[in-house]
N, CA, C and O atoms as CSV, one atom per row, in Angstrom:
chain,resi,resn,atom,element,x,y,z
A,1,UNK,N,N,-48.221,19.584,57.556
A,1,UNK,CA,C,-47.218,18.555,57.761
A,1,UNK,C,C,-47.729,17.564,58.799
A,1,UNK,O,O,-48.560,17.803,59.675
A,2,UNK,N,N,-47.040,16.304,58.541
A,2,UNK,CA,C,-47.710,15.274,59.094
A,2,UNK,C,C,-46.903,14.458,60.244
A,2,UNK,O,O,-46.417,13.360,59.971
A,3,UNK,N,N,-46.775,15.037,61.557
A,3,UNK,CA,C,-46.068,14.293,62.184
A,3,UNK,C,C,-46.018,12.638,62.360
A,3,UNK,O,O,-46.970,12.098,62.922
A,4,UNK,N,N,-45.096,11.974,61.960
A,4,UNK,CA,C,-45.161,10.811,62.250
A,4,UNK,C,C,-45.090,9.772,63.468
A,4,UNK,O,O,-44.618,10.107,64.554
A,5,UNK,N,N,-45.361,9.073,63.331
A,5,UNK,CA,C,-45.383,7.982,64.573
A,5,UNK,C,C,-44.039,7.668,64.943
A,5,UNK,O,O,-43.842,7.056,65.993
A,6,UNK,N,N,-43.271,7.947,64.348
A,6,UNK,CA,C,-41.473,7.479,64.905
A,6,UNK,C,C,-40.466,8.610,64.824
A,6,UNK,O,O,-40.878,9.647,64.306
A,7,UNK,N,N,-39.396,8.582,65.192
A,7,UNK,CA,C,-38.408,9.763,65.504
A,7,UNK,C,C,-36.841,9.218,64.551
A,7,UNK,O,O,-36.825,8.158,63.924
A,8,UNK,N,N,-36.322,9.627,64.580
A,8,UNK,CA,C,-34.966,9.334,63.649
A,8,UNK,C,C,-34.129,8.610,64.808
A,8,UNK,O,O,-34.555,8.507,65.958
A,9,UNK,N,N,-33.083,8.196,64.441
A,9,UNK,CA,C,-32.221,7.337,65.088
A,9,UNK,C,C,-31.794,8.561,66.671
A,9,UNK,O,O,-31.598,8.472,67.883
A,10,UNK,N,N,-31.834,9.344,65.856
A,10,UNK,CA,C,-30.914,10.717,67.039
A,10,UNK,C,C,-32.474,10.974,67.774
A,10,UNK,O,O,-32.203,11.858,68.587
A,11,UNK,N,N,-33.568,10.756,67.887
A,11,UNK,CA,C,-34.636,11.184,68.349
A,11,UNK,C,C,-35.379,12.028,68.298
A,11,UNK,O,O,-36.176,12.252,69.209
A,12,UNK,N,N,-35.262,13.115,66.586
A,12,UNK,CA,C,-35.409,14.242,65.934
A,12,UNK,C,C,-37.059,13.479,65.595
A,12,UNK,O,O,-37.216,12.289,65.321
A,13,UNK,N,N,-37.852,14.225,65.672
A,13,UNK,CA,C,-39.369,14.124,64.742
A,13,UNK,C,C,-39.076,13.581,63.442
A,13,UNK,O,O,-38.181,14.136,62.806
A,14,UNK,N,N,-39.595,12.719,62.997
A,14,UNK,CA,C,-39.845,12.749,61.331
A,14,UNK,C,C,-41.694,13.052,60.540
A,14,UNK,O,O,-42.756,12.434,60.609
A,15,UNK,N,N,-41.260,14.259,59.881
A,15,UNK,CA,C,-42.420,14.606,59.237
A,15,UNK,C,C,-42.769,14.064,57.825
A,15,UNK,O,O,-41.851,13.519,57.212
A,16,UNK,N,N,-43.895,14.145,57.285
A,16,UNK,CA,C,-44.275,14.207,56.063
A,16,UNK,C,C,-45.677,15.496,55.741
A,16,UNK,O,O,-46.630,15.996,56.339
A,17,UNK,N,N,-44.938,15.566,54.291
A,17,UNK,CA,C,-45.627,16.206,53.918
A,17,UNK,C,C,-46.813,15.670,52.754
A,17,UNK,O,O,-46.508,15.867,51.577
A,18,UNK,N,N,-48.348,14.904,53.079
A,18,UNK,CA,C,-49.145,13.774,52.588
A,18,UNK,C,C,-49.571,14.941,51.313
A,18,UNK,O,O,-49.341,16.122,51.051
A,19,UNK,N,N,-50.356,13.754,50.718
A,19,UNK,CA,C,-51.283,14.545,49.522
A,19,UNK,C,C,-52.040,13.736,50.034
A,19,UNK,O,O,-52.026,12.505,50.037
A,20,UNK,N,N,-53.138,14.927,50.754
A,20,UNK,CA,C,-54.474,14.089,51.643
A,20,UNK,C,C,-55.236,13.183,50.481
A,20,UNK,O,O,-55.291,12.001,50.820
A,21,UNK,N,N,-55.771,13.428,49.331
A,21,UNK,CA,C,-56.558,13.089,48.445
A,21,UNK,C,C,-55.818,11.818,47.544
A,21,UNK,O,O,-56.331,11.084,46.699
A,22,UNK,N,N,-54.969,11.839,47.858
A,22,UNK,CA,C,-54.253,10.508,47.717
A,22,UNK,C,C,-53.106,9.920,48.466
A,22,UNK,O,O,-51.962,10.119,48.059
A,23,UNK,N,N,-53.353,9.154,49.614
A,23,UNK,CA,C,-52.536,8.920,50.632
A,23,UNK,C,C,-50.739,7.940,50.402
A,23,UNK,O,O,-50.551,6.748,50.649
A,24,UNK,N,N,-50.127,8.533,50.094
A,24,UNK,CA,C,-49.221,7.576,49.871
A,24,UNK,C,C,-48.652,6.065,50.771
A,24,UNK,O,O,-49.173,5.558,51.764
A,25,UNK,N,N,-47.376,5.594,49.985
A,25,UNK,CA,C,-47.196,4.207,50.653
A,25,UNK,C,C,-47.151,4.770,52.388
A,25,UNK,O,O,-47.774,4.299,53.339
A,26,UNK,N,N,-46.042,6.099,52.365
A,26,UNK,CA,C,-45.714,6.285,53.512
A,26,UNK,C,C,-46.645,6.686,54.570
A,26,UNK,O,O,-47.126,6.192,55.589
A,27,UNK,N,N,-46.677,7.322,54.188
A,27,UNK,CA,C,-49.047,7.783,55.108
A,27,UNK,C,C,-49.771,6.086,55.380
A,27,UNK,O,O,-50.123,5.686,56.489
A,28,UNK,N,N,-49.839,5.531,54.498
A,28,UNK,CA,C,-50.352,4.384,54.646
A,28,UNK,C,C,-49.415,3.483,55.724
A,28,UNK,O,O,-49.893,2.809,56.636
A,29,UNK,N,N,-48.539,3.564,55.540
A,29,UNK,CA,C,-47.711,3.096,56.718
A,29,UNK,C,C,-47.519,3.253,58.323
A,29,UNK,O,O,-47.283,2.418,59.196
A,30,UNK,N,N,-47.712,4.628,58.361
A,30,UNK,CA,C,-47.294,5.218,59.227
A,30,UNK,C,C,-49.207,5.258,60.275
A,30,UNK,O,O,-49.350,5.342,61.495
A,31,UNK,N,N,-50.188,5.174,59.334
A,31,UNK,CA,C,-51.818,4.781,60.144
A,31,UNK,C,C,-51.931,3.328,60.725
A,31,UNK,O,O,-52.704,2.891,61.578
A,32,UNK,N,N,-50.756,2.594,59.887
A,32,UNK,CA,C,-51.120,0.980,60.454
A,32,UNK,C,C,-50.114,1.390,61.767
A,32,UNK,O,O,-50.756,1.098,62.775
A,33,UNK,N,N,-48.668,2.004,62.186
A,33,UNK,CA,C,-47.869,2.057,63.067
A,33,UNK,C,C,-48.723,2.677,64.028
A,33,UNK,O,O,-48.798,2.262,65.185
A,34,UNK,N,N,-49.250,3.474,63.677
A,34,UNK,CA,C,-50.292,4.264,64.820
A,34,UNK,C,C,-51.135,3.068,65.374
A,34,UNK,O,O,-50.830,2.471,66.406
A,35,UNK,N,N,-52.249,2.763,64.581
A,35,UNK,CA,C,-52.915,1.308,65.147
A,35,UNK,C,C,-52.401,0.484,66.390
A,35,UNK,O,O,-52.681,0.405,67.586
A,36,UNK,N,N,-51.433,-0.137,65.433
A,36,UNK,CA,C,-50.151,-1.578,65.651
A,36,UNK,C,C,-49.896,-0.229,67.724
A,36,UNK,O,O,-50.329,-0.527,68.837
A,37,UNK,N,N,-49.500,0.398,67.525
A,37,UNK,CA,C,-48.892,1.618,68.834
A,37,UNK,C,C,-50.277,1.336,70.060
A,37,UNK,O,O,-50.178,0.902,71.208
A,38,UNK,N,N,-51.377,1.715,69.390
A,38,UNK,CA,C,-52.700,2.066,70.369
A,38,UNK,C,C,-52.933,0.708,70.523
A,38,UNK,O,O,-53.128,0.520,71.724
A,39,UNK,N,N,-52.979,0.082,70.151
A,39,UNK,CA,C,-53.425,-1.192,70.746
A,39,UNK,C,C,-51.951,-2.039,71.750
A,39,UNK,O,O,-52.334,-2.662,72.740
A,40,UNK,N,N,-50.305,-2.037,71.467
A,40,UNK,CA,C,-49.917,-2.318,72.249
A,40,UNK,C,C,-50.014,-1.085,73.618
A,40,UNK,O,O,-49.572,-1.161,74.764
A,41,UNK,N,N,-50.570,-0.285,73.115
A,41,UNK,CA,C,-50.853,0.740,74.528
A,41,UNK,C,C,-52.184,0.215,75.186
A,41,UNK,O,O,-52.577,0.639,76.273
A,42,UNK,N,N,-52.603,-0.386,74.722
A,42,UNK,CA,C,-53.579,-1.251,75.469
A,42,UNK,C,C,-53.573,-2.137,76.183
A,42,UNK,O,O,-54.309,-2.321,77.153
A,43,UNK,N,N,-52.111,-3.283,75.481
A,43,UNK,CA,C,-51.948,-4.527,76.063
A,43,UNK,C,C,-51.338,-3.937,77.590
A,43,UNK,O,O,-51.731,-4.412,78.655
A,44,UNK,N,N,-50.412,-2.928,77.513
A,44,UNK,CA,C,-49.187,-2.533,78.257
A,44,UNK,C,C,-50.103,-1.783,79.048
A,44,UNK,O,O,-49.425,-1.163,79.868
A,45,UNK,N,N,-51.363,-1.527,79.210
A,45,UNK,CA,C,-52.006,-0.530,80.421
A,45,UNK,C,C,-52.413,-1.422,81.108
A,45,UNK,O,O,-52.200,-1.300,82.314
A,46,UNK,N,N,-53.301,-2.914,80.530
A,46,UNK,CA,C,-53.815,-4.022,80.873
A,46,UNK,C,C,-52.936,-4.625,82.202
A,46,UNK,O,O,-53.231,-4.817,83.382
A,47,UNK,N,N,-51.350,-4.880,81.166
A,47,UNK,CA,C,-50.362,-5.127,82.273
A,47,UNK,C,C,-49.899,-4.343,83.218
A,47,UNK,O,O,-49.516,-4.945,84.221
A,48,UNK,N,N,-49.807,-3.208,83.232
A,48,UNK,CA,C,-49.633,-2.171,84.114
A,48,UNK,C,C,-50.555,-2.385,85.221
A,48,UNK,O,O,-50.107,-3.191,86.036
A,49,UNK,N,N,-51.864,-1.849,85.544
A,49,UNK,CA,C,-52.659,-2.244,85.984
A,49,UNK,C,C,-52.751,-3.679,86.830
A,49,UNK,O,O,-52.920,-3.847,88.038
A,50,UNK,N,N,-52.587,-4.597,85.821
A,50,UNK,CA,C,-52.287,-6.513,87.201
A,50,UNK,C,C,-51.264,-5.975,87.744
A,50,UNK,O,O,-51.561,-5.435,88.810
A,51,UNK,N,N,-50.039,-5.880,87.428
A,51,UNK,CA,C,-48.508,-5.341,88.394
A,51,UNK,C,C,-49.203,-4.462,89.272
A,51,UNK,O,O,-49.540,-5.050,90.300
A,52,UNK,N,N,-49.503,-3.394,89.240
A,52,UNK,CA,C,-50.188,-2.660,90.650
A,52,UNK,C,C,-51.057,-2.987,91.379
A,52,UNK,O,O,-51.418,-2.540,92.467
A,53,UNK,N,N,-51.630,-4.300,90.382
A,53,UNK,CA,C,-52.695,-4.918,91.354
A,53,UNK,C,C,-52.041,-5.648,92.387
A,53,UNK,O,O,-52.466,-5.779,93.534
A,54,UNK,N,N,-50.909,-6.149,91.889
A,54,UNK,CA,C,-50.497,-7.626,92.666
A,54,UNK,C,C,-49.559,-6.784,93.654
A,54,UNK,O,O,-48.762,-5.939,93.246
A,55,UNK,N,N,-49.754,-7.124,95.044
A,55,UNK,CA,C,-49.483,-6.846,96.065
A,55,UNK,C,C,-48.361,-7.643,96.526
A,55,UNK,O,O,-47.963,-7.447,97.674
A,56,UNK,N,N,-47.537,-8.902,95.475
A,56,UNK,CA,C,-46.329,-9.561,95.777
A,56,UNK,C,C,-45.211,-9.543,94.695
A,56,UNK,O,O,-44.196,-10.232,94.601
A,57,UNK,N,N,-45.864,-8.221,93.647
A,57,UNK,CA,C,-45.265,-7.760,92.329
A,57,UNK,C,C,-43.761,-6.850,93.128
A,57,UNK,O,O,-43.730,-5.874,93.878
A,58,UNK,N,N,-42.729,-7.657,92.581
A,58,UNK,CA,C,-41.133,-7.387,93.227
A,58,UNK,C,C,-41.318,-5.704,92.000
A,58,UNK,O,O,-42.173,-5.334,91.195
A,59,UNK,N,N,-39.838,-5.072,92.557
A,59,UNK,CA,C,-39.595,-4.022,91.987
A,59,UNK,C,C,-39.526,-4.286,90.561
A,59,UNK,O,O,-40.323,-3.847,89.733
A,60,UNK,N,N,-38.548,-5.014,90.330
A,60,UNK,CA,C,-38.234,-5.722,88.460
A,60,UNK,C,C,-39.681,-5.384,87.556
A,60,UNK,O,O,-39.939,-4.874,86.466
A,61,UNK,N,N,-40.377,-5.934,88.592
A,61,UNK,CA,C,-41.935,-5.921,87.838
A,61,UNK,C,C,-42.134,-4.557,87.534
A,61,UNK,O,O,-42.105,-4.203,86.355
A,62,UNK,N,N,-42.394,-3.503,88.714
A,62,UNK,CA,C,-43.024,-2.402,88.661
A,62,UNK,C,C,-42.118,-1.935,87.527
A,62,UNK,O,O,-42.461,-1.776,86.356
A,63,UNK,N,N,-40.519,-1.678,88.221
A,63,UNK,CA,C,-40.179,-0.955,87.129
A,63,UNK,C,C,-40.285,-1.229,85.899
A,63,UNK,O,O,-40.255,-0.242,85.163
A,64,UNK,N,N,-40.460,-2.735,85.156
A,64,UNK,CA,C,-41.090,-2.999,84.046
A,64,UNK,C,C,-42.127,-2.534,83.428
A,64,UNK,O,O,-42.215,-2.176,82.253
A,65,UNK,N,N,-42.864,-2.547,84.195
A,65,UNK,CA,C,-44.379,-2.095,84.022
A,65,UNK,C,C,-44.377,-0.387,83.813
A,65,UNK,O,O,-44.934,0.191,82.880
A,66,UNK,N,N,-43.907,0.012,84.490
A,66,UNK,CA,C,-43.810,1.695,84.794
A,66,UNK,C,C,-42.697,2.165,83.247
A,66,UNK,O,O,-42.909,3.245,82.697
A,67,UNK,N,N,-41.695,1.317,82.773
A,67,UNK,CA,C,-40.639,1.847,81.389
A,67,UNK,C,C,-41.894,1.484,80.347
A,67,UNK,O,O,-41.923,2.293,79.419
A,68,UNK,N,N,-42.672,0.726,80.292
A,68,UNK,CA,C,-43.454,0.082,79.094
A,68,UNK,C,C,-44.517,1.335,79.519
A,68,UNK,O,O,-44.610,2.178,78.627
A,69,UNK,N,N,-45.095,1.523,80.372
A,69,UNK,CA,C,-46.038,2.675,80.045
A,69,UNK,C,C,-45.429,3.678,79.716
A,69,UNK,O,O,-46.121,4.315,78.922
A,70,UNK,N,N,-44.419,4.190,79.928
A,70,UNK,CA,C,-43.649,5.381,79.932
A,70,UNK,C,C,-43.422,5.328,78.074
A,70,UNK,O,O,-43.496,6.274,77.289
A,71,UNK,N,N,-43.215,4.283,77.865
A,71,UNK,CA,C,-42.964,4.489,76.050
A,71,UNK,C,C,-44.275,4.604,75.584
A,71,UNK,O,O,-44.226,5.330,74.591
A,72,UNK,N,N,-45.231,4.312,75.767
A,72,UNK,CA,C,-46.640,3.500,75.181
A,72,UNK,C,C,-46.957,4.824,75.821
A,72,UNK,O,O,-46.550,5.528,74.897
A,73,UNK,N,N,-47.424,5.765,76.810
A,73,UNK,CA,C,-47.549,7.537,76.999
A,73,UNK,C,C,-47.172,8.072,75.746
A,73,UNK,O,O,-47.940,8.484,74.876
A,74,UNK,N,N,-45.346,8.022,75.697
A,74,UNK,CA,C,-44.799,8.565,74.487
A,74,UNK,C,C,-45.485,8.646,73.127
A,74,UNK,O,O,-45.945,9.706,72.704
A,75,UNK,N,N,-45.549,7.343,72.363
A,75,UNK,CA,C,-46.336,6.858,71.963
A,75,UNK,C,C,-47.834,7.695,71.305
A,75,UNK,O,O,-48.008,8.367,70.288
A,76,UNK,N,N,-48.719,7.290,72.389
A,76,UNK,CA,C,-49.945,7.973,72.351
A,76,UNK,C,C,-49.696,9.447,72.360
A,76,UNK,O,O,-50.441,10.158,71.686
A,77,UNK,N,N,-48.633,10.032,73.119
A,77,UNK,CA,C,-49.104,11.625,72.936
A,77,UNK,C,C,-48.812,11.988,71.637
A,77,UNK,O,O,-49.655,12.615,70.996
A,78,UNK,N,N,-47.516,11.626,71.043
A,78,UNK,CA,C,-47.447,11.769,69.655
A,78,UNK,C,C,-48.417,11.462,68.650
A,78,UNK,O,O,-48.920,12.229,67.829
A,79,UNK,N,N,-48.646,10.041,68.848
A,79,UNK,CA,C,-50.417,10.479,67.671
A,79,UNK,C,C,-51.680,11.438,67.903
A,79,UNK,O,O,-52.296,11.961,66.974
A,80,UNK,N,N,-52.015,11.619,69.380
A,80,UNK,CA,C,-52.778,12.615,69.826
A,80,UNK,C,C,-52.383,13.975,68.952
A,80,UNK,O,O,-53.205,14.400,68.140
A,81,UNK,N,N,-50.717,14.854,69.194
A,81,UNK,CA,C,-50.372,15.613,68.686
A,81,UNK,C,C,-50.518,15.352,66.982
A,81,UNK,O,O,-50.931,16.261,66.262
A,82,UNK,N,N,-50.157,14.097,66.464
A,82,UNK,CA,C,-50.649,14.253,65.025
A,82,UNK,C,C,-51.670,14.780,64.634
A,82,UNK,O,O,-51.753,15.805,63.957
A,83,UNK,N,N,-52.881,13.835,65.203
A,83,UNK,CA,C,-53.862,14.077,64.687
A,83,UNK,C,C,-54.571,15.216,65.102
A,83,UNK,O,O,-55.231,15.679,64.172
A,84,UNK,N,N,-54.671,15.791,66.072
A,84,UNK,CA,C,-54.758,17.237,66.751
A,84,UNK,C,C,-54.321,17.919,65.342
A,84,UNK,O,O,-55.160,18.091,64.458
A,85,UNK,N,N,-53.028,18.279,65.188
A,85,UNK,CA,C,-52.811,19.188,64.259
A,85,UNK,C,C,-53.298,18.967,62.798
A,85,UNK,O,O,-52.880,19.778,61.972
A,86,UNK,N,N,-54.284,17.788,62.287
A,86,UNK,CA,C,-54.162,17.517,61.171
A,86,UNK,C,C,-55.596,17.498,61.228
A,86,UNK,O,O,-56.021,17.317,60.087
A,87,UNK,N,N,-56.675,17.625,62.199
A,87,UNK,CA,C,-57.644,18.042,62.510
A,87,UNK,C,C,-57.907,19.734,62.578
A,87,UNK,O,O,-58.871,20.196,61.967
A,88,UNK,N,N,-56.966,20.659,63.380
A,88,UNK,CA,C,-56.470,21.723,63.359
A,88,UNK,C,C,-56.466,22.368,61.671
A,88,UNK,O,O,-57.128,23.349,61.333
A,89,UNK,N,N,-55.782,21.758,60.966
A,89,UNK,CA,C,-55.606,21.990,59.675
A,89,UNK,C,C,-57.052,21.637,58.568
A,89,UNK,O,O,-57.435,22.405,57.686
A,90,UNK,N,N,-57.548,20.574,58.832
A,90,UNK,CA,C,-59.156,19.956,58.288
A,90,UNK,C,C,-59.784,21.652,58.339
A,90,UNK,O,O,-60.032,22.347,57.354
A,91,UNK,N,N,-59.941,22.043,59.808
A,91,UNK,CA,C,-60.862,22.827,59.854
A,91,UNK,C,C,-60.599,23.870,59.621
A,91,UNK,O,O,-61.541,24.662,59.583
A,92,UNK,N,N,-58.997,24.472,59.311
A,92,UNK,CA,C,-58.676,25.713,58.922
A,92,UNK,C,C,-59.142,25.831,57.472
A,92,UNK,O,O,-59.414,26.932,56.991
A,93,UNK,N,N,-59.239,24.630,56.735
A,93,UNK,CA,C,-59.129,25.087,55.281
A,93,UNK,C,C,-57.757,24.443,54.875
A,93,UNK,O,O,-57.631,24.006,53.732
A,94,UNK,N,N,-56.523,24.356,55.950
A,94,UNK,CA,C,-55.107,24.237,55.188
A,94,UNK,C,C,-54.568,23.005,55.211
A,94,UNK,O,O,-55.333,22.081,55.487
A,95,UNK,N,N,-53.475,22.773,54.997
A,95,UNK,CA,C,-52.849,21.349,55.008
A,95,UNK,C,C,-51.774,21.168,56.334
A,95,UNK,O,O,-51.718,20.121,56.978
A,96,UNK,N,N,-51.120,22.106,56.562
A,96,UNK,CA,C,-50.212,21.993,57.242
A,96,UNK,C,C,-50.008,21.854,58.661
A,96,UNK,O,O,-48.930,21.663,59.224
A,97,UNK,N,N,-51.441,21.997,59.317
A,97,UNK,CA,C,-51.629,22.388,60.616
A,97,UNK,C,C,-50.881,22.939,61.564
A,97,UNK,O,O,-51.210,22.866,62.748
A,98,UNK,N,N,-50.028,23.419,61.245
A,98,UNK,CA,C,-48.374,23.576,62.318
A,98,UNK,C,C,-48.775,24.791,62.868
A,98,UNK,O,O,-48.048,25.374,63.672
């Protein structure tokens, strides 16, 4: 099973279950959200980083800076955990990695 990049309205996981050998719309979807994710986790570390640089950066800022990494963490650990388990699974032989 394929953890996805987003959570349900209530904040429950949403899984899929892919047919590796032919990736569907939703698989295909869900690698560009991953992408589209790691790279605004890029922009948002970039900015993180100037805000701690700047030594006249008011609170508004930090705490800005500090909620946007805090999602963009979120974020990344969840695809880490995807692909971990779907790597996990590659090398077992199985599909499911769980």
């Amino acid at each position: 099973m394929r953890l996805l990049p987003w959570t349900t309205p209530d904040g429950k996981p949403c899984y899929l279950d892919p047919d590796t050998a032919h990736p569907g719309a939703l698989s295909l979807l869900a690698d560009s959200v991953e992408v589209s994710q790691l790279g605004s986790a890029e922009e948002v570390l970039a900015g993180s980083r100037a805000v701690l640089g700047d030594a006249a950066a008011g609170e508004r800022a930090v705490r800005f800076a500090l909620t946007r990494a805090a999602e963009s963490l979120e974020d990344v650990l969840r695809i880490a955990v995807s692909r971990g388990r779907r790597i996990g699974a590659d090398a077992e032989g199985g599909e499911d990695g769980v």
